[in-house]
Backbone as CSV, one residue per row, in Angstrom:
resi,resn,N_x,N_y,N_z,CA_x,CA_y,CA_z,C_x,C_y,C_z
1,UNK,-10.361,-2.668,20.781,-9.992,-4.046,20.457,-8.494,-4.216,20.688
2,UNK,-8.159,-5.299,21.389,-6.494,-5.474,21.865,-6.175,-6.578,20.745
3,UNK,-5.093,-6.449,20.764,-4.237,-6.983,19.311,-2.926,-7.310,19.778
4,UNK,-2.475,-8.903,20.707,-1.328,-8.796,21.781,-0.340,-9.810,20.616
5,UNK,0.633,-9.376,20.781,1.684,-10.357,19.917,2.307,-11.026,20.609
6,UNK,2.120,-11.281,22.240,2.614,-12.733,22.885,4.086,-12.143,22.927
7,UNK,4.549,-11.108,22.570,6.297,-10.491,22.728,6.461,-9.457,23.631
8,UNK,7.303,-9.499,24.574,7.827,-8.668,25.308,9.128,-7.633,24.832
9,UNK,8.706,-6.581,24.295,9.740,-6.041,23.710,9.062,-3.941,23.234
10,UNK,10.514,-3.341,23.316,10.327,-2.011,23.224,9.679,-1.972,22.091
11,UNK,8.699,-0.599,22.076,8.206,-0.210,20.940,9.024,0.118,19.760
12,UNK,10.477,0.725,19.745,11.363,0.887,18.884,11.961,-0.510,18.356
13,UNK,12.201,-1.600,18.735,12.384,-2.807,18.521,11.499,-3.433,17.950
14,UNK,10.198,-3.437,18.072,8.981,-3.944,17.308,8.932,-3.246,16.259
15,UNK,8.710,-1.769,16.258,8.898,-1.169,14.843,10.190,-0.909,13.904
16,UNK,11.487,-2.249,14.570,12.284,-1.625,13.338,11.989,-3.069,13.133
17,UNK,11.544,-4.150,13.842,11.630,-5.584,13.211,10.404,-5.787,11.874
18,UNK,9.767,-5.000,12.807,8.418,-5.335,11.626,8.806,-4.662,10.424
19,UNK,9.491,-3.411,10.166,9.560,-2.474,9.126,11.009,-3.477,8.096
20,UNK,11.615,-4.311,8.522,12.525,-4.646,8.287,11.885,-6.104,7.129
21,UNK,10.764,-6.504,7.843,10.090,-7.296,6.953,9.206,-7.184,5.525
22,UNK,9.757,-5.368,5.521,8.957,-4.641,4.393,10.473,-3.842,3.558
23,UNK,11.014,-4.248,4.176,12.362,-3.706,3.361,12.435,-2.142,3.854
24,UNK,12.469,-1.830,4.415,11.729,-0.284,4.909,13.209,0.130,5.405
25,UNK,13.937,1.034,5.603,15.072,1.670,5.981,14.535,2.731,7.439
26,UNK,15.326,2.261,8.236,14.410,2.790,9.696,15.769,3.118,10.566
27,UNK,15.550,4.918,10.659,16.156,4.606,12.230,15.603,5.018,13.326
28,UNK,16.003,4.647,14.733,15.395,4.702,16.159,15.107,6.097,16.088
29,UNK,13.392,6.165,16.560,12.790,7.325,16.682,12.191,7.023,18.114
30,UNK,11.528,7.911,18.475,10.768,8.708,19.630,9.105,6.898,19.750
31,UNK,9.127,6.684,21.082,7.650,5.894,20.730,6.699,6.143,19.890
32,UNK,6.245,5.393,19.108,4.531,5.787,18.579,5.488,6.445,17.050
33,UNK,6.708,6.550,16.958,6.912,7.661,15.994,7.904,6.504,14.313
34,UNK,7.418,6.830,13.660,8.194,5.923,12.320,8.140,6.451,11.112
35,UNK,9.597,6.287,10.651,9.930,6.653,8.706,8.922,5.709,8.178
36,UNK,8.036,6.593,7.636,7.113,5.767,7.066,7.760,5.440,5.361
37,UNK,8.690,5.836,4.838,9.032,5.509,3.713,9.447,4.769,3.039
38,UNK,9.187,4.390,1.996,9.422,3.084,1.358,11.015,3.345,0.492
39,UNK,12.195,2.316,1.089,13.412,2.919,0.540,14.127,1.144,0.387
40,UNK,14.586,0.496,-0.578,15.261,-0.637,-0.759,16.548,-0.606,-0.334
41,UNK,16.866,-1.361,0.635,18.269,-1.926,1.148,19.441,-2.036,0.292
42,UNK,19.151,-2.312,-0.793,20.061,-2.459,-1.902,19.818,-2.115,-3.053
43,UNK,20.333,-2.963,-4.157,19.723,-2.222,-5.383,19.158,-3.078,-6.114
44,UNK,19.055,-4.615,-5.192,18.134,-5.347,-5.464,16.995,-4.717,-5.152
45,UNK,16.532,-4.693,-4.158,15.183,-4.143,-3.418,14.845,-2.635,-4.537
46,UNK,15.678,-2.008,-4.460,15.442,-1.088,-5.183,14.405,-1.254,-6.730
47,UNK,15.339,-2.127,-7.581,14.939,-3.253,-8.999,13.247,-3.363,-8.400
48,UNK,13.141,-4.531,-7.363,12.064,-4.897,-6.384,10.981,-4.140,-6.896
49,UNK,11.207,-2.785,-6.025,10.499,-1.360,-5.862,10.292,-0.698,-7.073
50,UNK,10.722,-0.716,-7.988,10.318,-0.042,-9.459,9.374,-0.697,-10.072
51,UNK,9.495,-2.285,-9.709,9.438,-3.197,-10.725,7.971,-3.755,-10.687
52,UNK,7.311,-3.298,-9.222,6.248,-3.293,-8.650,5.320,-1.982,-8.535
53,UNK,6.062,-0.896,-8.775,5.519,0.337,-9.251,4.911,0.236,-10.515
54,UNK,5.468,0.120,-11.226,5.204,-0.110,-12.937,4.073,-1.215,-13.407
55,UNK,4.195,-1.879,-12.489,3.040,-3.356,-12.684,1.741,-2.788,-12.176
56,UNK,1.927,-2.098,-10.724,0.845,-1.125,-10.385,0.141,-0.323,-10.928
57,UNK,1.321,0.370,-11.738,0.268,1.456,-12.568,0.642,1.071,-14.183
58,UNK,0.189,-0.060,-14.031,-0.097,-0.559,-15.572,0.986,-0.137,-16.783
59,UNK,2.038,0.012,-16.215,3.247,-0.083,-16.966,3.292,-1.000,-17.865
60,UNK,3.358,-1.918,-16.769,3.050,-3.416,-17.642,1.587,-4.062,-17.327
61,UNK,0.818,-4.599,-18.370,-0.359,-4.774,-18.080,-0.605,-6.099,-17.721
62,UNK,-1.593,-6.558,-16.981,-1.663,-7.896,-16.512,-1.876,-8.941,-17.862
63,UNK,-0.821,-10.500,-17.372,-0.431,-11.285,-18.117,0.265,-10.971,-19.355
64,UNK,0.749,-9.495,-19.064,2.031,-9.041,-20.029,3.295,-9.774,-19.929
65,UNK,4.329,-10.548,-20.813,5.512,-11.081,-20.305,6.457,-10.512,-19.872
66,UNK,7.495,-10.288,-18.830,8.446,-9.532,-18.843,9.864,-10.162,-19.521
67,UNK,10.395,-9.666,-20.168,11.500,-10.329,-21.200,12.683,-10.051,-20.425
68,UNK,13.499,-10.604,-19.892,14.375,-10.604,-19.541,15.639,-8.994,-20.339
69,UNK,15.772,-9.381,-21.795,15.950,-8.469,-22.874,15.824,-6.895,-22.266
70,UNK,14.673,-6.808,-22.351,13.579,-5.598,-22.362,13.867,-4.822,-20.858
71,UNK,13.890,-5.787,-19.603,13.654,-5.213,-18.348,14.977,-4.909,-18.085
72,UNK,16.320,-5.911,-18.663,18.010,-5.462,-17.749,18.135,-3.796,-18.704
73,UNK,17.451,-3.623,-19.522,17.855,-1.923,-20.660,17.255,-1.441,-20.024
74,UNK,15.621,-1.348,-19.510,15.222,-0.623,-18.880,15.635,-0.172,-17.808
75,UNK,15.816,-1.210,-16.490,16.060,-0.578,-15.462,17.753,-0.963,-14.898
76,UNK,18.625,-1.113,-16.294,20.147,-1.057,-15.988,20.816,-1.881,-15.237
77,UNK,20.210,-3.112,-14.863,20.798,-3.877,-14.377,21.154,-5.667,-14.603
78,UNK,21.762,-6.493,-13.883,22.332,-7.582,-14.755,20.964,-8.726,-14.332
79,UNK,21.127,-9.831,-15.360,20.208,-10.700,-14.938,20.088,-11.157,-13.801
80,UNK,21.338,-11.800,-13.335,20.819,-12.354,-11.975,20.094,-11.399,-11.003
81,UNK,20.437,-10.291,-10.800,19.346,-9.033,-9.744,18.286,-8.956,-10.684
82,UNK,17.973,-9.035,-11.681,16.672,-8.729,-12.256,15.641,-10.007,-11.983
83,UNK,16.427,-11.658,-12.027,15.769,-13.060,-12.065,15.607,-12.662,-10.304
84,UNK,16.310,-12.741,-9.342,15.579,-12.157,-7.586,14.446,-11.346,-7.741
85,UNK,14.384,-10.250,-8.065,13.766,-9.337,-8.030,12.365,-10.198,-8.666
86,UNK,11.936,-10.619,-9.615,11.249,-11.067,-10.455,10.746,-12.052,-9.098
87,UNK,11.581,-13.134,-9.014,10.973,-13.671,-8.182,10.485,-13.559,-7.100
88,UNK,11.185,-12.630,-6.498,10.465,-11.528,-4.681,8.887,-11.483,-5.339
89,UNK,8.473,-11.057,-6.739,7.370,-10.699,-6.463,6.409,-11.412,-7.229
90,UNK,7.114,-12.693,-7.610,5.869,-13.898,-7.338,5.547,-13.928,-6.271
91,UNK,6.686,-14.148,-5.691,6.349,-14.575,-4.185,4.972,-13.760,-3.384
92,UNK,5.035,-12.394,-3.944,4.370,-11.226,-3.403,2.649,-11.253,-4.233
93,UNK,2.850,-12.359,-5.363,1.546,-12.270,-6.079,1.314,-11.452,-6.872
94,UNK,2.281,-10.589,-7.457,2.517,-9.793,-8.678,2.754,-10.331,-10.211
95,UNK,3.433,-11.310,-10.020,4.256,-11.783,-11.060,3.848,-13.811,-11.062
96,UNK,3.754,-14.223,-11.932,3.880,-15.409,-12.037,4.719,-16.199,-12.937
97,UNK,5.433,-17.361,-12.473,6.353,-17.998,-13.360,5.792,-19.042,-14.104
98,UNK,5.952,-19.383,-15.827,5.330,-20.647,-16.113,6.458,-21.826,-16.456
99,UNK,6.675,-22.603,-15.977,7.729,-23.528,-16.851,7.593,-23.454,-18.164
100,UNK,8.702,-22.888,-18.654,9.125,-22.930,-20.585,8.346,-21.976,-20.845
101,UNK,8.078,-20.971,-20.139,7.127,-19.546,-20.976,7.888,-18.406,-20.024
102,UNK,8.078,-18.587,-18.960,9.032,-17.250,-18.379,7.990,-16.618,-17.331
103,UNK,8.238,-15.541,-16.934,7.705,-14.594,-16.269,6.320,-13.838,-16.895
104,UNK,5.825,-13.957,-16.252,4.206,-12.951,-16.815,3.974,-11.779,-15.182
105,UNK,3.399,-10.823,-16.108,2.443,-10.468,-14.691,1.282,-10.925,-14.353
106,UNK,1.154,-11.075,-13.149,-0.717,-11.774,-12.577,-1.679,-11.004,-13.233
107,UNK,-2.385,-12.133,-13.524,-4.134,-11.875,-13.797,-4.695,-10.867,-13.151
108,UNK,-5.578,-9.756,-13.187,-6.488,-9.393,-12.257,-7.779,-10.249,-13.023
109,UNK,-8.547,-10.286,-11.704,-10.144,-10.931,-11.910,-10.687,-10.465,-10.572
110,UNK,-12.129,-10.446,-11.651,-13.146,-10.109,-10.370,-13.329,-10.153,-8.708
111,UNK,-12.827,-12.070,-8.765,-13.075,-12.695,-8.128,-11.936,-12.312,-6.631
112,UNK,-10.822,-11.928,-7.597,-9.325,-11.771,-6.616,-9.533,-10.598,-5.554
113,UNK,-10.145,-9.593,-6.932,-10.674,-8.544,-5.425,-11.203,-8.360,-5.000
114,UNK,-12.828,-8.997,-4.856,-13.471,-9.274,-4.431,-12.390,-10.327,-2.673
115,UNK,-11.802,-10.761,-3.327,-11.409,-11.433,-2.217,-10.471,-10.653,-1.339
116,UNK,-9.748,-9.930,-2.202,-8.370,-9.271,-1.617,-8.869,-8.086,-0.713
117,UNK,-10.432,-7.476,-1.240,-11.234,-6.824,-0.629,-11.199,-6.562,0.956
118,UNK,-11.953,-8.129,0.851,-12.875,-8.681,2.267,-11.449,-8.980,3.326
119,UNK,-10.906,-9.131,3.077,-9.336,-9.542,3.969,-9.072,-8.200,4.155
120,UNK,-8.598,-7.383,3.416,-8.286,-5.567,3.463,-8.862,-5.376,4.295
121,UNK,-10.249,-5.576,4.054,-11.363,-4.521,5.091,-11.171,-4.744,6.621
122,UNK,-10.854,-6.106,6.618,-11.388,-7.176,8.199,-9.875,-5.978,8.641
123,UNK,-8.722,-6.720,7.984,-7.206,-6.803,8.788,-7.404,-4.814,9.244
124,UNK,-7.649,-4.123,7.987,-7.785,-2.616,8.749,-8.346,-2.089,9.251
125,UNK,-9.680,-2.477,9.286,-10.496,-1.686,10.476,-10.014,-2.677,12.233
126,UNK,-9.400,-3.692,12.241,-8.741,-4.087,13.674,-7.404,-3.377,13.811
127,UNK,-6.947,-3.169,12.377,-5.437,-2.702,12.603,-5.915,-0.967,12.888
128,UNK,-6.619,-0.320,12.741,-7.070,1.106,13.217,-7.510,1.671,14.862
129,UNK,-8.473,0.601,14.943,-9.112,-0.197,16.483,-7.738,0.169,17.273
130,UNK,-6.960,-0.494,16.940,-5.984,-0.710,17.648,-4.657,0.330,17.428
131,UNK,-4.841,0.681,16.712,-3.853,2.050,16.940,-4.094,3.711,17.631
132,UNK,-5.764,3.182,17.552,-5.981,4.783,17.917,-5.992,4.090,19.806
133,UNK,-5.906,2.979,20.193,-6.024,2.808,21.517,-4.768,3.522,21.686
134,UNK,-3.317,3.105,21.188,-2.296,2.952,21.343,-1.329,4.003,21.361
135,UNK,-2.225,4.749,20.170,-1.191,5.872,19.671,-0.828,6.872,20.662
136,UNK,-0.301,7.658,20.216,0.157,9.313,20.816,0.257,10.249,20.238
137,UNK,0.805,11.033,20.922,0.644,12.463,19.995,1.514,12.391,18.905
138,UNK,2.788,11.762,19.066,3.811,11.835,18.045,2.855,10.861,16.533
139,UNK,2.180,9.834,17.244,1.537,9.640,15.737,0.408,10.562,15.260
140,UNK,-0.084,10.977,16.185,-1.088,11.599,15.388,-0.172,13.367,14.578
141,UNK,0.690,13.472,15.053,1.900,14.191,14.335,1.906,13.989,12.948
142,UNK,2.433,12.413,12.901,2.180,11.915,11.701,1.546,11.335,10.899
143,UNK,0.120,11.372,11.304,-1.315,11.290,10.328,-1.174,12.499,9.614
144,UNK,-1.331,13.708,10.631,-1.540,14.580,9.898,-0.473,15.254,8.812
145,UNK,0.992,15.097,8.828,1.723,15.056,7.998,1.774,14.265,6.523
146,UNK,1.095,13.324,7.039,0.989,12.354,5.678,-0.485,12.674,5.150
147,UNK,-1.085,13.539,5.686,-2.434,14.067,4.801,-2.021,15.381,4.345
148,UNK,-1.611,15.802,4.866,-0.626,17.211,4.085,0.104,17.132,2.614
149,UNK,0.875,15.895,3.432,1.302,15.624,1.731,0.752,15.327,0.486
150,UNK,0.012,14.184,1.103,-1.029,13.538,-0.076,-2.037,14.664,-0.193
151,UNK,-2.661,15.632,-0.435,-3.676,16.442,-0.600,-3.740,17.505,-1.185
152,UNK,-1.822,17.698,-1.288,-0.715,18.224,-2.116,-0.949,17.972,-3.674
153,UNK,-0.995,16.814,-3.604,-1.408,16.446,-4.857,-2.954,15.679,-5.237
154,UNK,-3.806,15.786,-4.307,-5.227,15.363,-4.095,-6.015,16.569,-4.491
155,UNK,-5.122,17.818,-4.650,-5.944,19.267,-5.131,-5.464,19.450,-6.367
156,UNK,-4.481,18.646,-6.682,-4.527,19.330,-8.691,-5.676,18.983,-8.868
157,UNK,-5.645,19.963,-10.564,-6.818,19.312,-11.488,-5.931,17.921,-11.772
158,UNK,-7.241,17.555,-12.320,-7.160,16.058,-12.462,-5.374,15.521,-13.617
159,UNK,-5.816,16.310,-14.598,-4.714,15.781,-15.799,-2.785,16.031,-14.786
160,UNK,-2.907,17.044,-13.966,-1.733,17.090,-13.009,-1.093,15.932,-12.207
161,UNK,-2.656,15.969,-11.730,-2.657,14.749,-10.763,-2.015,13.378,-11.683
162,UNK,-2.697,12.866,-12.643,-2.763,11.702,-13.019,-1.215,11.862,-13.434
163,UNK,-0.218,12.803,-13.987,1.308,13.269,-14.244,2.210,12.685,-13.092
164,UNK,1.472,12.625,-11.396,1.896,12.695,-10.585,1.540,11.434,-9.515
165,UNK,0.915,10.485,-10.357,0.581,9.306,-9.981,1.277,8.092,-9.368
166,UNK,2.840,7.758,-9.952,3.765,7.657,-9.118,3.989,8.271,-7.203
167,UNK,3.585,9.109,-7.527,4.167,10.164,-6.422,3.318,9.975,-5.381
168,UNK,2.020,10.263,-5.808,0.478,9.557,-5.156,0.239,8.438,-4.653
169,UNK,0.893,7.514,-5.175,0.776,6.179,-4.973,1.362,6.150,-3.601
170,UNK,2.795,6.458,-3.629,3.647,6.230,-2.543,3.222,7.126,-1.240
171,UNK,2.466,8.661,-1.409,1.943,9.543,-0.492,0.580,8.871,-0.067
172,UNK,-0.254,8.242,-0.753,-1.192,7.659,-0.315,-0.973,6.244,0.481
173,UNK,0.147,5.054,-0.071,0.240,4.751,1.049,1.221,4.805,2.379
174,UNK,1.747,6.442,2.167,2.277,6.715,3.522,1.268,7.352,4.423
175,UNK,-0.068,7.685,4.120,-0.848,8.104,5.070,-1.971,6.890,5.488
176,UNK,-2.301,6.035,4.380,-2.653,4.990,5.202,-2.026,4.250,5.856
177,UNK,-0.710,3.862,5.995,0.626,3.064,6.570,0.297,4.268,7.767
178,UNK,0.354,5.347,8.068,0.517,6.553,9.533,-0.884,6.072,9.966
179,UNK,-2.018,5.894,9.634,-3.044,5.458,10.387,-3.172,4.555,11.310
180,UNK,-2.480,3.400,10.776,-2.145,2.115,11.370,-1.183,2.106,12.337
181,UNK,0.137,2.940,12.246,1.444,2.580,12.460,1.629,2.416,14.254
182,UNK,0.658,2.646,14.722,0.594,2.285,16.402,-0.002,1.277,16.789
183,UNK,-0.737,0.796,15.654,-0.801,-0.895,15.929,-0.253,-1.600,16.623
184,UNK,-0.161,-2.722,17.633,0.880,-3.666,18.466,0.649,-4.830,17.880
185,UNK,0.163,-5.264,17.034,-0.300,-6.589,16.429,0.874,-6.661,15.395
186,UNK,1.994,-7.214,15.491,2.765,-7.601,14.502,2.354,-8.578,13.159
187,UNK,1.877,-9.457,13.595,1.305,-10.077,12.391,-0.282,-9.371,11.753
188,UNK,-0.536,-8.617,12.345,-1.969,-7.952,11.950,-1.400,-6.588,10.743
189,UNK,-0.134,-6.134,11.119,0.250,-4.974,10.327,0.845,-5.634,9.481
190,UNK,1.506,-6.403,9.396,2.328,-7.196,8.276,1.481,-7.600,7.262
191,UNK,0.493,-8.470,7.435,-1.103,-9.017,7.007,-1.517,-8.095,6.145
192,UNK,-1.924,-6.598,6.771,-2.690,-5.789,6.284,-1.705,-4.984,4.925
193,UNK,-0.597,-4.673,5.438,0.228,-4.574,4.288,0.558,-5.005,2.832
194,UNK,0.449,-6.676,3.175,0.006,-7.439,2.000,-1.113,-7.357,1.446
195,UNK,-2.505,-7.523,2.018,-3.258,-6.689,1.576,-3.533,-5.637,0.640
196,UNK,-2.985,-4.228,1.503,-3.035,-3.312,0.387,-1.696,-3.167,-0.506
197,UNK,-0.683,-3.793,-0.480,-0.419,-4.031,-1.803,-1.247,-4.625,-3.303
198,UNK,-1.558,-5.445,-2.877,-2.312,-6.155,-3.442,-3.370,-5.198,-4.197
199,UNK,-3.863,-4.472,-3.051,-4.916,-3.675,-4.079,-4.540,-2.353,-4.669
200,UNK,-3.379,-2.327,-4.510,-2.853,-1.339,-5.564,-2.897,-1.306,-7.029
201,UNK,-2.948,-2.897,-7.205,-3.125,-3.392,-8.482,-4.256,-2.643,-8.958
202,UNK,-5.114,-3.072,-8.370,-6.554,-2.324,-8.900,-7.013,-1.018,-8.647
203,UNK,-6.638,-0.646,-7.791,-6.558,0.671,-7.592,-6.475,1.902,-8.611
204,UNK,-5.972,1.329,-9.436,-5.632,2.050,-11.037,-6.679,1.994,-11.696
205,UNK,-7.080,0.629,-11.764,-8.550,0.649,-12.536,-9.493,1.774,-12.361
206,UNK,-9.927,2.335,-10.995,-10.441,3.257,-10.867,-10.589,4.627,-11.125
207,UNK,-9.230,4.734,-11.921,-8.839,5.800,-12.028,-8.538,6.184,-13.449
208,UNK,-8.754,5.090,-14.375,-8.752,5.229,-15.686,-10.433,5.719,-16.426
209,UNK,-10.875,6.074,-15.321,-12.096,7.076,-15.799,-11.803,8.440,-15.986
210,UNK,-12.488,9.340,-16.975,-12.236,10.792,-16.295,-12.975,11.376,-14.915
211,UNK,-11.620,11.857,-14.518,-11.822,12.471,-13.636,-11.609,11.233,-12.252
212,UNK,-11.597,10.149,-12.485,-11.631,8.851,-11.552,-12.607,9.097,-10.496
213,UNK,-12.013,9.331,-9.072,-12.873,9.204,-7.905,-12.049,10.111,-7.205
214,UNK,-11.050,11.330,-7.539,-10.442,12.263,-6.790,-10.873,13.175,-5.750
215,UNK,-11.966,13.951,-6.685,-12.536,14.507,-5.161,-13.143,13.718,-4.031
216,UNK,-13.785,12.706,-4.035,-14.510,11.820,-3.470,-13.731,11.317,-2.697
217,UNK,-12.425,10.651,-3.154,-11.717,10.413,-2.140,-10.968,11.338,-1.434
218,UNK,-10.224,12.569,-1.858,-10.250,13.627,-0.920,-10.723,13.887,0.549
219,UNK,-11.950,13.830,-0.268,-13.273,14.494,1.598,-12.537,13.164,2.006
220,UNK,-13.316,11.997,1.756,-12.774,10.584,2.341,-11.758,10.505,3.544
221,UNK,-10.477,10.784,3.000,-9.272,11.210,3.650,-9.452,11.919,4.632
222,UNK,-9.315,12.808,4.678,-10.005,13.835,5.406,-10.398,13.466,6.755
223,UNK,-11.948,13.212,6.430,-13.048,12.377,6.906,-12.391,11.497,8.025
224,UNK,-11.726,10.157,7.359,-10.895,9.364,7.853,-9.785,9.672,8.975
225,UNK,-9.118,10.794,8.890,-7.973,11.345,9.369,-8.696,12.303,10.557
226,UNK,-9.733,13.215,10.549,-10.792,13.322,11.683,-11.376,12.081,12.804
227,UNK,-11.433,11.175,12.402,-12.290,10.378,13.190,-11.067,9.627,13.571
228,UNK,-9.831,9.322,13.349,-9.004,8.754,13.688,-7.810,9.777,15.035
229,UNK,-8.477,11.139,14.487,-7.394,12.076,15.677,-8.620,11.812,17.056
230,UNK,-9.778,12.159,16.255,-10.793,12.249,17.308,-10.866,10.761,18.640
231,UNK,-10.083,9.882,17.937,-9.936,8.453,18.368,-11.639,7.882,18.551
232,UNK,-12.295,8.339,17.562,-13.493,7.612,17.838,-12.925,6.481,16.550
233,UNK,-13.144,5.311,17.267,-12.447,4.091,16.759,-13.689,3.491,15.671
234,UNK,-15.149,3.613,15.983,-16.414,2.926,15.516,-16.208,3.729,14.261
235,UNK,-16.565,5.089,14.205,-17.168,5.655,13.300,-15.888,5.772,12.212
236,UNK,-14.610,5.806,12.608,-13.212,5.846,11.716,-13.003,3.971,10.698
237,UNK,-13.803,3.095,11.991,-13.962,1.654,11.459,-15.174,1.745,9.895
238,UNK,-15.926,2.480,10.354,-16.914,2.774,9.173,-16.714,3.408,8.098
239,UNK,-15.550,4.499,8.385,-15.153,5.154,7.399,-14.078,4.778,6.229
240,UNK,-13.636,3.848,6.743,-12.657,3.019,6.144,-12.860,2.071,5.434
241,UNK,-14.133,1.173,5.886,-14.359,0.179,5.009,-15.525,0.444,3.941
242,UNK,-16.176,2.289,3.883,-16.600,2.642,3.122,-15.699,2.577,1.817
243,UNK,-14.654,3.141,2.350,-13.668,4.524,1.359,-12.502,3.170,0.628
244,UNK,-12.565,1.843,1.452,-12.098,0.511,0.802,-13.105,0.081,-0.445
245,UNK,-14.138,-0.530,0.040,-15.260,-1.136,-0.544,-15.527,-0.267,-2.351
246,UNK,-15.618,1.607,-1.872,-15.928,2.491,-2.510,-15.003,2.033,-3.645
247,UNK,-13.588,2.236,-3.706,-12.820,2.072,-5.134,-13.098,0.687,-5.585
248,UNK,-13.126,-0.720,-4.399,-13.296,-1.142,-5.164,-14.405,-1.536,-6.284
249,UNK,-15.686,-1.206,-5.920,-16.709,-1.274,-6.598,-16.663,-0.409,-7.960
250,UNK,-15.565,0.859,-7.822,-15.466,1.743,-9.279,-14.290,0.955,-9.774
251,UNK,-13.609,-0.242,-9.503,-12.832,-0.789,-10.173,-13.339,-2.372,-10.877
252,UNK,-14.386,-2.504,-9.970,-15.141,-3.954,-10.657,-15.980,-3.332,-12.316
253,UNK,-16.368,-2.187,-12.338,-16.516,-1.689,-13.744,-15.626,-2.137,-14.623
254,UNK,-14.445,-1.984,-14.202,-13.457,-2.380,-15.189,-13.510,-4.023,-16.006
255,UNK,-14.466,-4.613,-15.120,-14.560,-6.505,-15.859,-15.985,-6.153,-16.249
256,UNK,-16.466,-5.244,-16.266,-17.852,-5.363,-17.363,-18.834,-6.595,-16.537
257,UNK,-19.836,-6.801,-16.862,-21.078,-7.517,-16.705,-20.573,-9.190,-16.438
């Protein structure tokens, strides 16, 4: 499946513009090849990046308020970078503002991921399609580096793991971000990004079981990261919107009947 962005421009130029729209700190690498890491420009972005970690993993729980008070002690900084920051991630669908009530975090509901789902699924199995046409060796370099890492901590026992959940978060999505990252569809990777932010939110839900879905997703990975070196594009499309669909259905438990 071709995925054309209508732009005439180097592959190093496309991937520092696009990465630049994610706040991403990038320098000129080799074709096919990218810092997949998530690093804030400043110390706004930084604020940003914590502040969306913590909401993720239920730091703060949905339609919790954030107090202005509470958040400049926590994370040391003055209001005005804390009121940006706050607002970057309304903008982002994290956070919502009410006139005369302040800042809350977003709702989760059924319904959202159910929706946030079906968009995930579509935007990554085209954004995969299209990278394994594209890629090279230097990415598939870095698939397999970013399954190394994450699997690092995909083999503790569980109570380790869950210690190391932060850490996971960000290794898991640097190996799904390396799957994609030869994509040519600029607005298709950007898209899909939002996306799985989004379901990071819930993503947690799944995991507040014992034992969550660790080994399961393991093989998954794996699985995924095979059929994607193998560049069989069908069966890696299948595997993906299993191993999507899969958490979220152990996270719709979480709204009960």
């Amino acid at each position: 499946m071709n995925i054309h962005t209508g732009c005439n421009m180097t592959a190093g130029t496309r991937i520092n513009r696009r990465r630049e729209d994610f706040d991403l700190n990038i320098e000129p690498k080799k074709s096919g090849q990218r810092d997949l890491t998530r690093t804030g420009s400043s110390a706004g972005q930084d604020i940003v990046s914590r502040l969306r970690a913590d909401i993720v993993s239920n730091v703060f729980l949905p339609e919790a308020k954030l107090k202005f008070a509470e958040l400049t002690k926590r994370y040391d900084v003055g209001i005005g970078t804390l009121r940006e920051a706050l607002s970057q991630l309304v903008s982002e669908g994290f956070v919502t503002l009410e006139s005369g009530k302040g800042f809350k975090v977003a709702r989760v509901s059924r319904e959202e991921l159910l929706e946030i789902t079906d968009h995930f699924v579509d935007l990554e199995k085209r954004a995969i399609a299209d990278a394994i046409e594209h890629g090279d060796d230097v990415w598939e370099s870095q698939i397999v580096a970013a399954h190394h890492r994450l699997s690092l901590i995909e083999n503790l026992p569980w109570p380790e793991r869950m210690e190391r959940h932060a850490e996971w978060l960000q290794r898991h999505r640097e190996f799904h971000e390396s799957l994609v990252s030869a994509c040519q569809g600029y607005w298709l990777f950007r898209l899909r990004s939002m996306m799985f932010d989004q379901l990071d939110r819930y993503r947690f839900l799944s995991k507040m079981t014992p034992e969550g879905l660790g080994k399961q997703k393991s093989k998954e990975h794996r699985l995924i990261m095979q059929a994607t070196l193998d560049r069989d594009a069908a069966k890696a499309m299948e595997l993906i919107e299993h191993h999507i669909r899969d958490t979220t259905n152990a996270g719709m438990a979480h709204f009960g009947d």
